[in-house]
Structures are given as C-alpha cells and as structure tokens.
N, C-alpha and C positions, 0 to 999 in steps of 0.2 A: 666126575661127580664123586663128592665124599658120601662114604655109607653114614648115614648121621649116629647110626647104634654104634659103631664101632670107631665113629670118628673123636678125633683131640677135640677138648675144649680147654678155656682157663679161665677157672673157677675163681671170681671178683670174691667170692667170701673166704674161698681159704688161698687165694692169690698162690694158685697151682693149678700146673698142667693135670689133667683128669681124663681118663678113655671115659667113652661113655655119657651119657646123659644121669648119670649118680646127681648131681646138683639142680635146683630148679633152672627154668629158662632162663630167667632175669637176672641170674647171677651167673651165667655163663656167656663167655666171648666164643665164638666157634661157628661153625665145624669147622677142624683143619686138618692137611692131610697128615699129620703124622707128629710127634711130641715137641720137639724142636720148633715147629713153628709155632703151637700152640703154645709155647714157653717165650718166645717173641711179640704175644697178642697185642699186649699194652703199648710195645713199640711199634707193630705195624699200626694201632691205630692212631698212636700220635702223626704218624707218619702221614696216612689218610688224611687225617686232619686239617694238617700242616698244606698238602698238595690242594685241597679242597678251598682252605682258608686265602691262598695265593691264586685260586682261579676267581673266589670273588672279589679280589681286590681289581684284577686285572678288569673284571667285568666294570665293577664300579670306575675304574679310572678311564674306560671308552667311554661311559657313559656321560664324562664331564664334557 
C-alpha cells in the first residue's frame, strides 16, 4: 500500500509529477509508488482505458 502523504501524484493543472497531496484531489491522478510512474499517469490511464474499452466490446459482441 502507497503512504498517500508521501505518495507520487500527477498534477492535471500543472501536468507534473508532485510528492505529496500539495494540489487539490480533483486535479490529482495518483497515489503512485514512486516519480517515474507518476510521470507515466496519463499513459497508464490511456492504457486502462484502452484494456477496459476492448472488454466491452468483447461483452457486447457475445451479446449479439
């Protein structure tokens, strides 16, 4: 489990990795374990995305 105080987020307003809870919630991706990921956020989320986007197609086409 990430320490959320001392955990990486990436900051949507100043599109930067950030220690810390310094920005409000709603403008933060995170918690992550360490800068480097938090510096990847917007790509792991496309990435979620993308995995997520591909399971409901898959649902919708058994469903035909």
């Amino acid at each position: 489990m990430v320490d959320a105080e001392n955990a990486w987020y990436f900051c949507l307003k100043h599109h930067t990795a950030e220690q810390g809870k310094s920005c409000r919630g709603a403008d933060r991706m995170g918690p992550y374990p360490d800068r480097a990921t938090a510096e990847r956020a917007l790509e792991i989320a496309r990435q979620r995305t993308e995995r997520a986007d591909d399971q409901d197609r898959t649902w919708a086409d058994d469903e035909d």
